[in-house]
C-alpha positions, 0 to 999 in steps of 0.5 A, spaced: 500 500 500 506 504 501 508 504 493 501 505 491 501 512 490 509 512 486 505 506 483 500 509 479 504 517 477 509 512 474 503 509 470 500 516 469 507 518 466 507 512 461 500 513 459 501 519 458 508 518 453 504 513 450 498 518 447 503 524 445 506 518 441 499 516 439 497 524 437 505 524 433 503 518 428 495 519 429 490 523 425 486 527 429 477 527 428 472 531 430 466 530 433 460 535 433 465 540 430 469 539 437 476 536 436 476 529 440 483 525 436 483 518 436 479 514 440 485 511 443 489 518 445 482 519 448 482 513 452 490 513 453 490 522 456 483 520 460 487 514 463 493 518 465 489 523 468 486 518 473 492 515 474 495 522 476 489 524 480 489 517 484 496 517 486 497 524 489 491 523 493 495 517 495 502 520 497 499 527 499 494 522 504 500 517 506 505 524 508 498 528 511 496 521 514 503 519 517 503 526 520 497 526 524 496 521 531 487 524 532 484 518 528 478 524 528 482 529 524 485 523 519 477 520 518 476 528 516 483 529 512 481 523 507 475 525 506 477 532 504 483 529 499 478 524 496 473 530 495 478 535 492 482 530 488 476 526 485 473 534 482 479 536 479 480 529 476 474 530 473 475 537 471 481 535 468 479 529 464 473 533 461 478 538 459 481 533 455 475 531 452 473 537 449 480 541 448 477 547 451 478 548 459 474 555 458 468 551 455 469 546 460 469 551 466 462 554 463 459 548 462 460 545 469 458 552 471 450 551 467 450 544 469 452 545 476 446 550 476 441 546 473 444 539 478 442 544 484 435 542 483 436 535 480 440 534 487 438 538 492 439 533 497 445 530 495 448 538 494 445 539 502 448 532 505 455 536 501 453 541 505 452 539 511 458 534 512 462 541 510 459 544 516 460 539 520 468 539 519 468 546 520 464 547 526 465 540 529 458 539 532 461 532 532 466 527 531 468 519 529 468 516 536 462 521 539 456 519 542 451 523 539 443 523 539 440 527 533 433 527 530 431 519 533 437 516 533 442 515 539 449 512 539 456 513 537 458 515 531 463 510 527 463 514 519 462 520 517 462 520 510 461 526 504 453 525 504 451 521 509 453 519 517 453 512 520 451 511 527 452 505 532 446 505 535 445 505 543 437 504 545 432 503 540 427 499 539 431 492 541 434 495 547 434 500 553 439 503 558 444 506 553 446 500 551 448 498 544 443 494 540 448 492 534 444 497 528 448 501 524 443 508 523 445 511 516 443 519 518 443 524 512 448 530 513 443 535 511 440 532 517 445 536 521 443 543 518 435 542 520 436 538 526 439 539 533 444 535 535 447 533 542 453 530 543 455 526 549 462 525 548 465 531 545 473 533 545 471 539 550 468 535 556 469 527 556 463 526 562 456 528 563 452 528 569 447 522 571 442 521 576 440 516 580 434 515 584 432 512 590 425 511 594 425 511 602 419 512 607 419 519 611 421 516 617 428 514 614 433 518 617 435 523 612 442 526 613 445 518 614 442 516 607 444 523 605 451 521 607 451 513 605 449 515 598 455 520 597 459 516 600 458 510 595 459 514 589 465 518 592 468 510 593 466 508 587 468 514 582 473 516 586 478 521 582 475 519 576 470 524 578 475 529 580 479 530 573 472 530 570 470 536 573 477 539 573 476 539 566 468 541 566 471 548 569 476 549 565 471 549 559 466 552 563 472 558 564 472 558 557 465 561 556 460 566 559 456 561 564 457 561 571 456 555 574 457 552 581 460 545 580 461 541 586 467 536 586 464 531 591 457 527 589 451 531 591 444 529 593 437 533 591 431 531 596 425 530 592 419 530 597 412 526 595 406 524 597 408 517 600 415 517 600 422 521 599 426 521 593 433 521 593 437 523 587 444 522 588 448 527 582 454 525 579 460 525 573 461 520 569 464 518 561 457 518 558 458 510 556 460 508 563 453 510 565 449 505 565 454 500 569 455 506 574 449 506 576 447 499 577 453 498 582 452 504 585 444 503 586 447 495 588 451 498 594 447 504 596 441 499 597 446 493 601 449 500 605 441 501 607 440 494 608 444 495 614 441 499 617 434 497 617 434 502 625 435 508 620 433 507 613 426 505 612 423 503 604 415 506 603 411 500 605 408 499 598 416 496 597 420 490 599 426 490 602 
């Protein structure tokens, strides 16, 4: 794969010998009034001129590639030098054609405009992928959820996006249900797009609830929630919000983030509900919160004297 690019410049270069050789001894045609040469240097210059375009996108992509270590910024680097070097080769092969390069950039320019409404989905979805390697609203290896769709982005091609998808229809609680989502880019410029996992702040805040009857001790189950969360995420959490600072620095929101988990009470008719708030790597969320709810509740369950579940639940 290495010498493919040299490979195909050097195939380039012989083509081309070959149909200046052709054009020496050949006789030149026309085809309506337009001067085309033989057919075998027209297959001959069109051949080389793909075989040049190939192949410097194979060396301009191996050297750019080689010196990029984000496997993000080499997804979008290919698919840029696929795009620039795909419509010069066709701007150039017809330029052979037709022997006419003013002609041809005319042409191209009625036909772009007639094409515009023949591929306006086509053309939006170009667009869309344009401004998502500009703006960024999301990457290769994101979480996202966008329209109906939930999961983590595997492709971003020149039209459409592919998504691994979490939740859906076979499956709940953010885990992956093994579909692949083919979402449109244009969809990007008409939809709102939430990302997860971003390169900003790799964590997201989760919830978890717990139930527990008005005679419970409040401060003590306050104190074991937060405890058990402090246990099990320990400094995680606390680089996570390290990290949530300073991108919070960076904008004009003042916020109060807490380095430690935190407890909301929520009162109800029949009970009071716990909800006990934290940081987490948004594909670690799931597996959080059963560990933590599985300790929260064997930690409640050694102190029956102090914690209390509302009647209508079992222990």
């Amino acid at each position: 794969m290495r010498y493919t690019g040299p490979l195909a410049l050097a195939g380039a270069v012989l083509l081309y010998a070959g149909s200046r050789v052709v054009r020496r001894f050949g006789v030149d045609e026309t085809l309506f009034g337009v001067a085309i040469g033989p057919p075998t240097l027209l297959v001959l210059s069109v051949a080389a001129v793909a075989l040049a375009a190939y192949g410097a996108y194979r060396l301009v992509g191996g050297f750019l590639l080689d010196h990029t270590t984000s496997k993000r910024r080499r997804h979008n680097v290919r698919n840029v030098l696929r795009l620039t070097f795909g419509a010069l080769g066709i701007i150039a092969g017809f330029g052979i054609v037709t022997r006419d390069w003013v002609s041809v950039l005319f042409s191209l320019g009625v036909v772009g405009f007639a094409i515009t409404f023949a591929l306006q989905g086509a053309l939006a979805s170009l667009i869309g992928w344009l401004y998502i390697v500009i703006k960024r609203p999301y990457a290769v290896g994101d979480r996202i959820a966008i329209e109906s769709t939930r999961g983590d982005v595997t492709t971003i091609d020149l039209f459409v996006t592919e998504v691994w998808e979490i939740d859906g229809e076979l499956v709940s609680s953010n885990q992956p249900s093994g579909r692949i989502v083919t979402v449109p880019n244009s969809v990007v410029l008409s939809s709102h797009v939430v990302n997860f996992h971003g390169e900003g702040v790799p964590y997201v805040w989760n919830e978890l609830s717990v139930q527990v009857a008005y005679e419970t001790d409040l401060d003590f189950a306050v104190d074991v929630m937060t405890e058990a969360a402090a246990d099990h995420l320990g400094d995680e959490m606390a680089a996570g919000v390290e990290q949530y600072r300073e991108r919070l620095a960076e904008t004009p929101v003042d916020l109060d983030v807490n380095e430690r988990p935190t407890v909301n009470v929520v009162q109800d008719e029949s009970w009071v509900e716990l909800r006990l708030r934290y940081l987490v790597h948004p594909r670690r969320g799931t597996r959080a919160r059963n560990t933590l709810y599985r300790e929260i509740l064997d930690r409640f369950n050694d102190h029956p004297d102090r914690v209390a579940f509302p009647v209508s639940r079992n222990r």
